[in-house]
TIVO-2410 file (N, C-alpha, C; in nm, 3 decimals):
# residues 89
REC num residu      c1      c2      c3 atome chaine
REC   1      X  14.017 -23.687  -3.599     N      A
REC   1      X  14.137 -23.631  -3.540    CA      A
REC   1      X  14.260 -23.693  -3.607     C      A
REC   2      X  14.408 -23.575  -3.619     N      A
REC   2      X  14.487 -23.691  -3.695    CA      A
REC   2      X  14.513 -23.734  -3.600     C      A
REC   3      X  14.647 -23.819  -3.630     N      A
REC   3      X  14.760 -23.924  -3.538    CA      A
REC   3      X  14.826 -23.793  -3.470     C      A
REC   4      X  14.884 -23.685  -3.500     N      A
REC   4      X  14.986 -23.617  -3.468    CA      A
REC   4      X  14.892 -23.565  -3.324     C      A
REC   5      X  14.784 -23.533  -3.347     N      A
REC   5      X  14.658 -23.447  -3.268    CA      A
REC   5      X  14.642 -23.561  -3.185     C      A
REC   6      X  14.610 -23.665  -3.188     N      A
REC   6      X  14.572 -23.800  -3.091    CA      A
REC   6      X  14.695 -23.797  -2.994     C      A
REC   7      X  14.779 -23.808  -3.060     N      A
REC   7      X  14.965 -23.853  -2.993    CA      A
REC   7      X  14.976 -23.738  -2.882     C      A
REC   8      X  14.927 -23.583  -2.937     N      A
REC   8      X  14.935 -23.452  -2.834    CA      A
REC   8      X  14.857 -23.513  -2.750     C      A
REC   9      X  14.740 -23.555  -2.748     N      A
REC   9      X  14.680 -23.570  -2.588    CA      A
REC   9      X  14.747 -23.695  -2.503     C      A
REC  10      X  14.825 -23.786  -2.568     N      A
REC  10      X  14.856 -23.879  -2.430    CA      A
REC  10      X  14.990 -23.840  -2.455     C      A
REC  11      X  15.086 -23.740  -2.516     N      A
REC  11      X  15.200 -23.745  -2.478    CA      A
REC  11      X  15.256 -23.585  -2.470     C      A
REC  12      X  15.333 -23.510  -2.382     N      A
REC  12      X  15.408 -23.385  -2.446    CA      A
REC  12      X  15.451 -23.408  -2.577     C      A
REC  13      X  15.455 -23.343  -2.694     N      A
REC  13      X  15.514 -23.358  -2.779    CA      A
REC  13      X  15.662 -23.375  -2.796     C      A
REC  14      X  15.662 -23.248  -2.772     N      A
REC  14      X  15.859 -23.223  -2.798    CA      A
REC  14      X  15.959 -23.306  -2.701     C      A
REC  15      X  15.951 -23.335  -2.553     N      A
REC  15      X  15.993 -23.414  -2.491    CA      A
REC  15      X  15.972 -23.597  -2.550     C      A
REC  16      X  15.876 -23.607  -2.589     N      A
REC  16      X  15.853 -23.770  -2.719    CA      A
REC  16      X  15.931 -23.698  -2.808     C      A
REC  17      X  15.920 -23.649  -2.872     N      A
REC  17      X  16.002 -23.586  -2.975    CA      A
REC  17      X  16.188 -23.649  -2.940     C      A
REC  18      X  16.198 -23.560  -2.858     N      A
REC  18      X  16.308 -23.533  -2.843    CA      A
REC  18      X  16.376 -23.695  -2.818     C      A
REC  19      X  16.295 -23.750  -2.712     N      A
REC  19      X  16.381 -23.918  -2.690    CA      A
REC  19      X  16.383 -23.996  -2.821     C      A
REC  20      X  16.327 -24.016  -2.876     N      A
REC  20      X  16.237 -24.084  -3.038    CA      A
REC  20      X  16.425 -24.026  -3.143     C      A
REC  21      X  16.414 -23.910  -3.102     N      A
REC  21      X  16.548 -23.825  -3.187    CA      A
REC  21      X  16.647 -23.844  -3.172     C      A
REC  22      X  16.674 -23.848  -3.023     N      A
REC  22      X  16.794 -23.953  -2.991    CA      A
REC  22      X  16.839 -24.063  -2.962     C      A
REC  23      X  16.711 -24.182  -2.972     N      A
REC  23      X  16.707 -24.306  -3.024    CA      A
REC  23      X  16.740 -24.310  -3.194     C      A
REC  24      X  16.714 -24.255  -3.222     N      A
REC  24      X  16.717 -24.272  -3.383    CA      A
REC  24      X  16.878 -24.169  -3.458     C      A
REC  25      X  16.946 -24.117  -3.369     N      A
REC  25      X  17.060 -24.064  -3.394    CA      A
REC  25      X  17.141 -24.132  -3.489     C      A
REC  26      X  17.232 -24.109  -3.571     N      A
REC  26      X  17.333 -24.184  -3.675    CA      A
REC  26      X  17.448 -24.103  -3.600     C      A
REC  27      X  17.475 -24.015  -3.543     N      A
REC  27      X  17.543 -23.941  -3.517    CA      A
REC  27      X  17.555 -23.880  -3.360     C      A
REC  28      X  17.686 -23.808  -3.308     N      A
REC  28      X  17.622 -23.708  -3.201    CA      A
REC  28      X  17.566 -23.628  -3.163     C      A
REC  29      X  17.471 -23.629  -3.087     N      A
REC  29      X  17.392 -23.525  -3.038    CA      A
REC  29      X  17.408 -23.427  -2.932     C      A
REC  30      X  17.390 -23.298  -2.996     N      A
REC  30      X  17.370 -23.196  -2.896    CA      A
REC  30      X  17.263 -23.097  -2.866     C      A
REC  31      X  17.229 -23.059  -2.719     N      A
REC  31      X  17.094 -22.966  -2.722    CA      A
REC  31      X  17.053 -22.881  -2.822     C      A
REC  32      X  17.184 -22.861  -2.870     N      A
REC  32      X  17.160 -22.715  -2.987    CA      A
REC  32      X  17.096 -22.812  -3.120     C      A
REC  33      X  17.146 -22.958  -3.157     N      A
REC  33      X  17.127 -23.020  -3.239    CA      A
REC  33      X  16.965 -23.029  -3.224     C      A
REC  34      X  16.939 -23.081  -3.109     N      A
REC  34      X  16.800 -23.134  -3.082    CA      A
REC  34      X  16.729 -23.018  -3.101     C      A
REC  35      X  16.758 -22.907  -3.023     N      A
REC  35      X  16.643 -22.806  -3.060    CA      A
REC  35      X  16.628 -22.793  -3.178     C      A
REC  36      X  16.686 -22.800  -3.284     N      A
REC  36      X  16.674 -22.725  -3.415    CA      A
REC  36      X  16.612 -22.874  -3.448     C      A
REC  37      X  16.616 -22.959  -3.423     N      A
REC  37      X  16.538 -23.108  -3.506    CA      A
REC  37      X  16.380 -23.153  -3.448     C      A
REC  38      X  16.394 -23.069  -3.373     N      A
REC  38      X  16.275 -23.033  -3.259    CA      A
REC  38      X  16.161 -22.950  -3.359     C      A
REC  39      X  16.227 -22.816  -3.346     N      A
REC  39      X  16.211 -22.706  -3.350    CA      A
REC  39      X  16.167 -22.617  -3.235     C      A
REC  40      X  16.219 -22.602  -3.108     N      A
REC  40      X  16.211 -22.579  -2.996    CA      A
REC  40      X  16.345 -22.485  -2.951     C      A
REC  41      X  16.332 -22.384  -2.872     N      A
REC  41      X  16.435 -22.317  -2.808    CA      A
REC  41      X  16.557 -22.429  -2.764     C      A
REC  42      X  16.665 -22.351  -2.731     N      A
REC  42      X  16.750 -22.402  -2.673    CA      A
REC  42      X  16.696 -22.455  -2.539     C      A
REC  43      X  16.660 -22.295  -2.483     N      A
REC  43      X  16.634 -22.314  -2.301    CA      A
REC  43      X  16.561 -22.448  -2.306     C      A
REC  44      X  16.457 -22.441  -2.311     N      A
REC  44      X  16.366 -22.488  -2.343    CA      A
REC  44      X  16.406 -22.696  -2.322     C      A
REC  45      X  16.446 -22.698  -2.465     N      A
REC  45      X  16.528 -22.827  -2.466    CA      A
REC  45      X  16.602 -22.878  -2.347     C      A
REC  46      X  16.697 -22.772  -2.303     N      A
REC  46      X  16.787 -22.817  -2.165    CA      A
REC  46      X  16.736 -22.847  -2.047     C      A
REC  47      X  16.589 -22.766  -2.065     N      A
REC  47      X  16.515 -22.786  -1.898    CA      A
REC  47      X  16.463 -22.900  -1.944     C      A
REC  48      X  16.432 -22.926  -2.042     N      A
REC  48      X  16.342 -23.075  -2.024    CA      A
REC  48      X  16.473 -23.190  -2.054     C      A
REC  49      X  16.563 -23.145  -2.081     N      A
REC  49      X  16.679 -23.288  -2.053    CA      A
REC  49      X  16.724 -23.299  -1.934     C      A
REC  50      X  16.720 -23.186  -1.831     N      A
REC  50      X  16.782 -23.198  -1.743    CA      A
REC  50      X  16.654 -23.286  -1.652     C      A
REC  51      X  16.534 -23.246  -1.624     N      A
REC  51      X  16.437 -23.365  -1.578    CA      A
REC  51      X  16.459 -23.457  -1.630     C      A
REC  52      X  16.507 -23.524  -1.748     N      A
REC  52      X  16.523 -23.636  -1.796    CA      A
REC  52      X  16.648 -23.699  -1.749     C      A
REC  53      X  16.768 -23.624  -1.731     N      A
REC  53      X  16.868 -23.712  -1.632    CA      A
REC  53      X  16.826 -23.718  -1.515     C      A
REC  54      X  16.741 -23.619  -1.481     N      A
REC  54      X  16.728 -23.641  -1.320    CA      A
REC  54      X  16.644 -23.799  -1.301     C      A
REC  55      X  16.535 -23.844  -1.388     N      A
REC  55      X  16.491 -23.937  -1.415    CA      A
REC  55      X  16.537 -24.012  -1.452     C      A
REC  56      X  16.695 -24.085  -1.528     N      A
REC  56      X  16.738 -24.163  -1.516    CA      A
REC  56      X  16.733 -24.219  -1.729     C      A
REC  57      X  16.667 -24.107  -1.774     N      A
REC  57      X  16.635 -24.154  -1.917    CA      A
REC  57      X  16.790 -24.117  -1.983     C      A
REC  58      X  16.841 -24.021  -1.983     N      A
REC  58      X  16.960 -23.960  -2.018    CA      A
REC  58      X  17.091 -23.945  -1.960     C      A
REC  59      X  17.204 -23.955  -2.060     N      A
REC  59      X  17.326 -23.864  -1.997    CA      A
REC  59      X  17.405 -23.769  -2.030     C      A
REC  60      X  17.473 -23.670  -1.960     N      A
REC  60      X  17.517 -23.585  -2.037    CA      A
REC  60      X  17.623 -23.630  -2.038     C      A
REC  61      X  17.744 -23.640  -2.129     N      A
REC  61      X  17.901 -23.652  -2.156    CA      A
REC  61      X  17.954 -23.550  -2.172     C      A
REC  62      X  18.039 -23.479  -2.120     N      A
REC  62      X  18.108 -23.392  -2.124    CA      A
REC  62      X  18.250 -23.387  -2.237     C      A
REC  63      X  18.238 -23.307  -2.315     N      A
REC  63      X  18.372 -23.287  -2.470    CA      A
REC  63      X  18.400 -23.183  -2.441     C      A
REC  64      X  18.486 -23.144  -2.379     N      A
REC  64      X  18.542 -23.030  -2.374    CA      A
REC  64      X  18.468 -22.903  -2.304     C      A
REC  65      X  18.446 -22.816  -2.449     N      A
REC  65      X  18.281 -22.713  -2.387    CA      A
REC  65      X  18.168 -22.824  -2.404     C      A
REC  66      X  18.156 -22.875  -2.504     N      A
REC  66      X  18.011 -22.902  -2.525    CA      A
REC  66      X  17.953 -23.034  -2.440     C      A
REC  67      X  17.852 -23.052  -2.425     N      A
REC  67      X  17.815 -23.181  -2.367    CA      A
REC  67      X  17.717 -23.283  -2.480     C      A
REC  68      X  17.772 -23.408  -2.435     N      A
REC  68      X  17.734 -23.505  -2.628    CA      A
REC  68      X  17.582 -23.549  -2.491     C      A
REC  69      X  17.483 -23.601  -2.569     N      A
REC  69      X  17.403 -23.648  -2.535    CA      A
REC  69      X  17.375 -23.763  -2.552     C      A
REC  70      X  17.329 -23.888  -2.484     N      A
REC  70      X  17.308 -24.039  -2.475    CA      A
REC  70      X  17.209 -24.100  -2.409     C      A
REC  71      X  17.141 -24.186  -2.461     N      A
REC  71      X  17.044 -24.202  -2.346    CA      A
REC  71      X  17.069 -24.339  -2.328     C      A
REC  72      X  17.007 -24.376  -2.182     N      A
REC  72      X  17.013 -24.461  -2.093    CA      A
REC  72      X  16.945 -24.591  -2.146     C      A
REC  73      X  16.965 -24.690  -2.052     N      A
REC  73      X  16.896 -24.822  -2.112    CA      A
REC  73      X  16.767 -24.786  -2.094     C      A
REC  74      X  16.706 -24.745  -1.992     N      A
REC  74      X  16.576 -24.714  -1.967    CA      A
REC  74      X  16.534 -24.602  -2.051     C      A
REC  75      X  16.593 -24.517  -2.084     N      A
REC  75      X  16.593 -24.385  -2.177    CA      A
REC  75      X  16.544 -24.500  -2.346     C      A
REC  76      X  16.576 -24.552  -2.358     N      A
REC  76      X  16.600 -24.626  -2.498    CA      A
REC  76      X  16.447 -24.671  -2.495     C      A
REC  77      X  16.474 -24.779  -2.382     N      A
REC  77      X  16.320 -24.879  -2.349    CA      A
REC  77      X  16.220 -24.734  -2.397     C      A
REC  78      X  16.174 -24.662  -2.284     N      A
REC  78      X  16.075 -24.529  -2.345    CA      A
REC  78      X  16.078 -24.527  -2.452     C      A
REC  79      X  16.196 -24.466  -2.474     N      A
REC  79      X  16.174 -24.426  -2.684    CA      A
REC  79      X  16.113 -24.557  -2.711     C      A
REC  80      X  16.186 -24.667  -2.721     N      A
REC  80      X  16.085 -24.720  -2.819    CA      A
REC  80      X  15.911 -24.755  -2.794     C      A
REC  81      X  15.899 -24.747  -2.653     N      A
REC  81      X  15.757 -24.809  -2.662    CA      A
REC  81      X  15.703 -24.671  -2.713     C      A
REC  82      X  15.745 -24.526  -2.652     N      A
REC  82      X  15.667 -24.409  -2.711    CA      A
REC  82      X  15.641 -24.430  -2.830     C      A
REC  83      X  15.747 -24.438  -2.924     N      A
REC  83      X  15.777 -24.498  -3.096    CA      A
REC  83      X  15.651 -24.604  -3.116     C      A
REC  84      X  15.630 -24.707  -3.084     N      A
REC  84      X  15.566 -24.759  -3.076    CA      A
REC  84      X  15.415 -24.693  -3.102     C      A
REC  85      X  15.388 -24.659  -2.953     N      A
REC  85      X  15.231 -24.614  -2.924    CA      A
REC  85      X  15.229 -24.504  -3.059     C      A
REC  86      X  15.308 -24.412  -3.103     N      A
REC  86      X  15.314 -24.307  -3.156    CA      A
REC  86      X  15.264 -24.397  -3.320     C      A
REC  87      X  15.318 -24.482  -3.337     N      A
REC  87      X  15.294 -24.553  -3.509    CA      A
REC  87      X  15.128 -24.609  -3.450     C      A
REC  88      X  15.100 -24.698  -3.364     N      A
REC  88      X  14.956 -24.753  -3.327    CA      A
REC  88      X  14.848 -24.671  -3.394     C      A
REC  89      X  14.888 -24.512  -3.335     N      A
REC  89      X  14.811 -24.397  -3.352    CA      A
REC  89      X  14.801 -24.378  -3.500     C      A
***
């Protein structure tokens, strides 16, 4: 089995995906950013960030229209151990 195939059974992908992406940002992030670095819908992306603020991993910042994305101290901690388990594999 590869790593990528191992990693699918103990994790959602795209939601690891997605924290891992915005731990590793150089820049700001937005849903529209993430989906396309994803490769995942918009919708899609937003419903699973919005469980993720509700959980305490994320925040949204508000710019005007758009909203910048950030994640939390605990949001960070995840990414990296996911990051982590994800290289083990």
């Amino acid at each position: 089995m590869k790593n990528k195939e191992i990693f699918g059974v103990f994790f959602r992908e795209k939601p690891a995906l997605m924290l891992i992406n915005l731990r590793n940002a150089k820049s700001e992030v937005y849903a529209s950013n993430l989906a396309k670095q994803i490769d995942c819908t918009y919708s899609h992306v937003v419903k699973i960030l919005q469980q993720m603020e509700k959980s305490g991993l994320i925040n949204f910042n508000k710019q005007g229209r758009l909203k910048l994305l950030s994640l939390t101290k605990k949001g960070t901690e995840v990414a990296d151990n996911i990051d982590k388990i994800r290289n083990l594999l």
